[in-house]
KESE-468477 format. One line per field, with one value per residue: residue number from 1; residue in one letter; chain; x, y, z of N, C-alpha, C, O, CB in turn. Coordinates in pm, whole numbers, plus 32768, in hexadecimal, padded with zeros to 4 digits. Atoms other than C-alpha are relative to their C-alpha. Glycine has a CB too. Layout:
N
zator: c(NUM	...)
marti: c(a	...)
vextor: c(A	...)
n_xx: c(X	...)
n_yy: c(Y	...)
n_zz: c(Z	...)
ca_xx: c(X	...)
ca_yy: c(Y	...)
ca_zz: c(Z	...)
c_xx: c(X	...)
c_yy: c(Y	...)
c_zz: c(Z	...)
o_xx: c(X	...)
o_yy: c(Y	...)
o_zz: c(Z	...)
cb_xx: c(X	...)
cb_yy: c(Y	...)
cb_zz: c(Z	...)
% end
This chain:
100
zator: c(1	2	3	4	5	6	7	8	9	10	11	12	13	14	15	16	17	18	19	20	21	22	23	24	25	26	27	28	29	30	31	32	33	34	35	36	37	38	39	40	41	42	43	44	45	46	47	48	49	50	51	52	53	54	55	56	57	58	59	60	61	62	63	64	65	66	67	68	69	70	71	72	73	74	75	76	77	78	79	80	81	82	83	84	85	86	87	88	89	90	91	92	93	94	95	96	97	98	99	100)
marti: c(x	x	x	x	x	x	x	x	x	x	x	x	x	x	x	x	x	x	x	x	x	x	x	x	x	x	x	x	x	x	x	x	x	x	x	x	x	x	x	x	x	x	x	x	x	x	x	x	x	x	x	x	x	x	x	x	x	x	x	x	x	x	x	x	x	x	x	x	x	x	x	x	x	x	x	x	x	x	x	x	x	x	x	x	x	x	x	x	x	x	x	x	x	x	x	x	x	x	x	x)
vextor: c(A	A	A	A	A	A	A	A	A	A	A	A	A	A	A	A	A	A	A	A	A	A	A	A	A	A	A	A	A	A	A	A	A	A	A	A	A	A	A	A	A	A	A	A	A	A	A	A	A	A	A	A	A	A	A	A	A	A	A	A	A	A	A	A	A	A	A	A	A	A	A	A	A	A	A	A	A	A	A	A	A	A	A	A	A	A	A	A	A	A	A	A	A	A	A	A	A	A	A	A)
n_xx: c(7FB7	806E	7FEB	801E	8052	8004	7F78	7F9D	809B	7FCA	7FBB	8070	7FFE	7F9E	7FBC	8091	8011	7F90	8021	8076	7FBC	7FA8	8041	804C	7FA6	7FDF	8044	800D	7F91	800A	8069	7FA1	7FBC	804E	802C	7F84	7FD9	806E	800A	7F76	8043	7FBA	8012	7F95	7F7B	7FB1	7FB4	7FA0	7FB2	7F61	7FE6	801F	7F85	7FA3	7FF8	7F53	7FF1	7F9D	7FA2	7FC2	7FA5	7FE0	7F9A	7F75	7F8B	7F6E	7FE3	7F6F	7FEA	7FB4	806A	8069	8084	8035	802F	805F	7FC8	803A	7FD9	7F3C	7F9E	7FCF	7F94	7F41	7FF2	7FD6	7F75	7FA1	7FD0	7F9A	7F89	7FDA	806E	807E	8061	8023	7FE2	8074	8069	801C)
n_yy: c(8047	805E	8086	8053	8040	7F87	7FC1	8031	7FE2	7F70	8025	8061	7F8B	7FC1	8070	8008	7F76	8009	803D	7FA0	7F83	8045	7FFA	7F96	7F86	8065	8001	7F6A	7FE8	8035	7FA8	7F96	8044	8026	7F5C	7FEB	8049	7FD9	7F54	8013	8065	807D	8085	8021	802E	7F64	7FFC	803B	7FDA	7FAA	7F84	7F75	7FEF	8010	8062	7FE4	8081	800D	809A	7FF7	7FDA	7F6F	805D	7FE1	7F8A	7FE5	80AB	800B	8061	807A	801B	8015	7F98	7F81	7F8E	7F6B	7F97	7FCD	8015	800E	807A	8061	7FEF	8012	7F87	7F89	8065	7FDA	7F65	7FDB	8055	7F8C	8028	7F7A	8019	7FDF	8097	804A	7FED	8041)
n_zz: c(8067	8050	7FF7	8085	8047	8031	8063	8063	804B	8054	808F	802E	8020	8050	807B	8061	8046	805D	807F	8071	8051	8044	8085	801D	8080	80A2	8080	8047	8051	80A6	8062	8040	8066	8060	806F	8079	8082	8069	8030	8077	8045	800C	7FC4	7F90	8056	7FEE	7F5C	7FED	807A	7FEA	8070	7FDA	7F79	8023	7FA3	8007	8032	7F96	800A	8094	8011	8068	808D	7FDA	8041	7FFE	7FF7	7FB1	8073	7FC6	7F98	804C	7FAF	8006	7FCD	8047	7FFD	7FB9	7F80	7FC6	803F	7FDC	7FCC	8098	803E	7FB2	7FE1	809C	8008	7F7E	803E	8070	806E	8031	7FFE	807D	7FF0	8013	803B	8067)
ca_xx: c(0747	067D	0664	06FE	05F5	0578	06D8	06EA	053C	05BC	06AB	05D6	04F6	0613	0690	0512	050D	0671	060F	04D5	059F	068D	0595	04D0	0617	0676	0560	054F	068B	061E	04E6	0607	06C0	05AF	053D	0675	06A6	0540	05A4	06FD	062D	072B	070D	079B	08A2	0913	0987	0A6D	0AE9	0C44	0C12	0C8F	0D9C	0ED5	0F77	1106	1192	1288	138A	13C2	14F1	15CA	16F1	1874	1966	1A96	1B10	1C18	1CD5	1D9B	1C55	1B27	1A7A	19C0	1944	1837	18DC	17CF	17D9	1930	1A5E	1AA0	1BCB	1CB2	1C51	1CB4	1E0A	1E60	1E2E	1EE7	200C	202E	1F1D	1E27	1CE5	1CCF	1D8D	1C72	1B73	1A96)
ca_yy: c(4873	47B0	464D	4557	44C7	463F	469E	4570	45C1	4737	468F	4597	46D7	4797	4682	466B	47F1	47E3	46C7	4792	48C3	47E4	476C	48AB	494D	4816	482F	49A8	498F	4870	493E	4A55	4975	4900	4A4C	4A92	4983	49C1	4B35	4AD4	4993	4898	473A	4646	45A8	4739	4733	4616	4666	4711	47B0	48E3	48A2	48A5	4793	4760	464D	456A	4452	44D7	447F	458E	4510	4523	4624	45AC	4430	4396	42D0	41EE	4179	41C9	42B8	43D1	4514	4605	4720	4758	4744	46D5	4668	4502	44A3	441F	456A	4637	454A	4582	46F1	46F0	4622	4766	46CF	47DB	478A	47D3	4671	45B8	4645	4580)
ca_zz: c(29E1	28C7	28DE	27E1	277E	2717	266F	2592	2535	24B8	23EB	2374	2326	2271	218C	2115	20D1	2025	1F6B	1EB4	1E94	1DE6	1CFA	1CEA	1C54	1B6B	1AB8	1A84	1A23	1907	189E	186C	17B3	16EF	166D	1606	1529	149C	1483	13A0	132C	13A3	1408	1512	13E9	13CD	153B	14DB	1385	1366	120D	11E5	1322	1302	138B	13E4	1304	13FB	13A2	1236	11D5	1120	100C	1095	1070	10EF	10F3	11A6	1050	1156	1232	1135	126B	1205	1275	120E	128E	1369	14F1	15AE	14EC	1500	15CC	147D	13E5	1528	154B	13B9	13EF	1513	1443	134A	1247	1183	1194	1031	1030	1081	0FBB	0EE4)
c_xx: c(7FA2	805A	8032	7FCB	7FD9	8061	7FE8	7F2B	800B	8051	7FCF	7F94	8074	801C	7F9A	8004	806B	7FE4	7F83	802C	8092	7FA9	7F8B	8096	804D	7F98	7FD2	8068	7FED	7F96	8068	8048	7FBB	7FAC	8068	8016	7F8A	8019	8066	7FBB	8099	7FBD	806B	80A7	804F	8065	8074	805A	808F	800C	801C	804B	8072	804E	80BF	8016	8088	801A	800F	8093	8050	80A4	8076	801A	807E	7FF7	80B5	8037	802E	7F79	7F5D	7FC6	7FDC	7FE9	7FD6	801A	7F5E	7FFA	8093	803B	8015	80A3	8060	7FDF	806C	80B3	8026	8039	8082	809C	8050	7FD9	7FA3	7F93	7FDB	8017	7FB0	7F83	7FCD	7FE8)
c_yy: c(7F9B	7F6E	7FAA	7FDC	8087	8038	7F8D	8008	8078	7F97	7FC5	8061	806A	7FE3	7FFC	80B9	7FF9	7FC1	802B	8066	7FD0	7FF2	8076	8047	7F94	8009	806E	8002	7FA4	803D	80AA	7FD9	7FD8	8077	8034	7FD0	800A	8061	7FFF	7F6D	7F80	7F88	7FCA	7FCC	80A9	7FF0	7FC6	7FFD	8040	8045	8092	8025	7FDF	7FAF	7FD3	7F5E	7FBD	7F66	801C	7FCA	8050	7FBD	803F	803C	7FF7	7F5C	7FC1	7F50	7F85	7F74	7FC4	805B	806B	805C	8042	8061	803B	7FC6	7FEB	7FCB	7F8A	8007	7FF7	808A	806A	7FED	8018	8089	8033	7FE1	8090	7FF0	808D	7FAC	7FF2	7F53	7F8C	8018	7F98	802A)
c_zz: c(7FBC	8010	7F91	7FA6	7F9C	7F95	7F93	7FA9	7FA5	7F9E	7F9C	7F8C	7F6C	7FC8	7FA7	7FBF	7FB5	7F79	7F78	7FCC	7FB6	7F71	7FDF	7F71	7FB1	7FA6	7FD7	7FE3	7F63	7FEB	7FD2	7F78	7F7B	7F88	7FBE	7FC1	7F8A	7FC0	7F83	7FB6	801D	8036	806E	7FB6	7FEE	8079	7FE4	7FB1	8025	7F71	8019	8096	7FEF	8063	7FD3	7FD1	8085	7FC3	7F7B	7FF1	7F7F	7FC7	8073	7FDC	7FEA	8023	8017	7FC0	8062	802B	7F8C	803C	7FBD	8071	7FAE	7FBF	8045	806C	8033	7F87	8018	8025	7F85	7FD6	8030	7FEB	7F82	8010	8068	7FE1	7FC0	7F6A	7FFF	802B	7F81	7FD9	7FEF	7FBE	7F8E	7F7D)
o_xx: c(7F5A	80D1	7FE5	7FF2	8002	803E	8012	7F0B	7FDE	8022	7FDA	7FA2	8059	803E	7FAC	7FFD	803F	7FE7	7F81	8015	80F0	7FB5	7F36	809E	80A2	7FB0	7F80	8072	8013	7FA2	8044	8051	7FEE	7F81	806D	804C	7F99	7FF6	8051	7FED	80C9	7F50	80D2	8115	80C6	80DF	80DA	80CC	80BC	8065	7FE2	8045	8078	8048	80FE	7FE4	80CB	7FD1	8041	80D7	802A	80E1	805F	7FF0	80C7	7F9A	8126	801F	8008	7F7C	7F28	7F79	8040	8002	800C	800C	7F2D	8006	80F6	8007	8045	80F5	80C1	8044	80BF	8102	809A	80AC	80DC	80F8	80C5	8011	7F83	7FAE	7F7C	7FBE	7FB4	7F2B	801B	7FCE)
o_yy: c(7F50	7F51	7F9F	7FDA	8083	8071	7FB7	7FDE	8074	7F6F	7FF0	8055	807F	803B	8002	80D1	7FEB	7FEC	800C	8087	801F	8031	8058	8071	7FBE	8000	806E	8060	7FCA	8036	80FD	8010	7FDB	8084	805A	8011	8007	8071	8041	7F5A	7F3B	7F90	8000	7FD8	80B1	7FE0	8004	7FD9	8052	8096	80E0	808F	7F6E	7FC5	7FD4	7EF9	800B	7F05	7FBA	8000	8059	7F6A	809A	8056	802E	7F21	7FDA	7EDE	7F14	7F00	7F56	809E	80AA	8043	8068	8085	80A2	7F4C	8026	7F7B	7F8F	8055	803C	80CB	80AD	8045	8041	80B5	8086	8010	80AF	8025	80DC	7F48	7FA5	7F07	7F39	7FC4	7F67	7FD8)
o_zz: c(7FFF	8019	7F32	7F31	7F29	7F2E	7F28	7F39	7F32	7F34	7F29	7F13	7EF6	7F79	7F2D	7F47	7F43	7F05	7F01	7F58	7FA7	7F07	7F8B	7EFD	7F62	7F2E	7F7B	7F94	7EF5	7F70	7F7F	7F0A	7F0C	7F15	7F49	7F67	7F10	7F4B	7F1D	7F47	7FC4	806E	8097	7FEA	800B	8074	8005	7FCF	8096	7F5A	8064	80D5	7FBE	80DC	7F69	8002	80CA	7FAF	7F44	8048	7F0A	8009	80C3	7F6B	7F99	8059	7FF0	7FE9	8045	8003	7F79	7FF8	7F98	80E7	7F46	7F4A	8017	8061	8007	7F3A	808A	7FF4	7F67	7FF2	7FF3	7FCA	7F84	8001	806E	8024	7FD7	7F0A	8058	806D	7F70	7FB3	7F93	7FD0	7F3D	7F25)
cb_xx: c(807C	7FDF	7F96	7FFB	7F8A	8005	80C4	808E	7F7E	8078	805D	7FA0	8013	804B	8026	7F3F	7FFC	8069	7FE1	7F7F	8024	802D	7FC0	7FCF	8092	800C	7F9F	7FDA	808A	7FF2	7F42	8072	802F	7FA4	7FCD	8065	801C	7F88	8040	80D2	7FCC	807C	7FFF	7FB1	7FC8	7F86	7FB6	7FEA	7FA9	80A5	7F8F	7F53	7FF1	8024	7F6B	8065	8037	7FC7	7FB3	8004	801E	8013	8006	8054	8012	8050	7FC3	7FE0	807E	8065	7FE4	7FC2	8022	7F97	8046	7FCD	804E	7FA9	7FBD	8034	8069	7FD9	8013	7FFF	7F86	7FBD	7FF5	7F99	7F75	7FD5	7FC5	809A	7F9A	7FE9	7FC9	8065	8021	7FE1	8010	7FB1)
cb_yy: c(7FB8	8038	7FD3	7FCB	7FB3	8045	7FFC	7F33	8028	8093	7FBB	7FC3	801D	8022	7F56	7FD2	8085	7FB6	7F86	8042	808A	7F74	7F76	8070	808E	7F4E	7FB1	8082	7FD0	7F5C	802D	8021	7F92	7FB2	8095	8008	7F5D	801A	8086	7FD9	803E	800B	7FA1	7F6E	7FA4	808F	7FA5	7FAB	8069	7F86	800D	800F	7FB5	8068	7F77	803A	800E	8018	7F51	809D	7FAE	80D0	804D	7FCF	8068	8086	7FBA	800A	8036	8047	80BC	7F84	8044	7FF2	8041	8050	8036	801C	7F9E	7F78	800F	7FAC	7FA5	7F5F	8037	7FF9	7F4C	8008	805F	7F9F	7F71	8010	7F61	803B	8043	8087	7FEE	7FE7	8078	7FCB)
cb_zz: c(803D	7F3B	8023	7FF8	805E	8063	8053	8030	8075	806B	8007	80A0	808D	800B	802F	8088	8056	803F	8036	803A	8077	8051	7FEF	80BA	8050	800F	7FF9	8043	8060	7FD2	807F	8068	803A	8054	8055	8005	8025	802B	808F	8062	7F3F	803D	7F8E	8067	7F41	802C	8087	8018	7FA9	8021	7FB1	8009	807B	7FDD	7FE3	80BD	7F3B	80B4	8024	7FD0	8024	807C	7F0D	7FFD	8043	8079	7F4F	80E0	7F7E	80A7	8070	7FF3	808F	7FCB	803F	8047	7F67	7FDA	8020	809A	8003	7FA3	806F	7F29	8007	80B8	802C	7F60	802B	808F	7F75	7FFB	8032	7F39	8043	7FB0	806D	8060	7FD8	801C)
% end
């Protein structure tokens, strides 16, 4: 049975080889990288750009449809009904009713 001292020298050992074949394959991976951007001619501001991506607009807001004359509330008419909406309809109100 190997001695402590021995087991924690291998490791010791192994962490040093890891750590080279760590940076052995980081930096063949950036001389990969780097030829490729020579090869398409980009730069490092390329990388970060977003031209040319299409990108999801969020928090627009979109005009009313339907308005609740008593209150003032709106609705879209997109996602859930609001509860006064559900509660009118539920009365024997159109929907048409509230339209703006």
């Amino acid at each position: 049975m190997a001695k402590l001292t021995d087991l924690i020298a291998q490791r010791e050992n192994l962490d040093r080889q890891i750590a080279e074949a760590q940076r052995e394959a980081r930096s063949g991976a950036i001389a990969q990288v780097k030829a490729l951007m020579a090869e398409h001619g980009l730069t490092a501001a390329d990388l970060n750009s977003r031209v040319g991506t299409a990108r999801k607009s969020s928090g627009s807001k979109v005009a009313a449809k339907y308005r609740n004359k008593a209150t003032g509330e709106t609705w879209s008419g997109r996602g859930l009904q609001p509860r006064w909406l559900k509660a009118a309809l539920a009365s024997g109100k159109k929907i048409a009713d509230f339209a703006v």
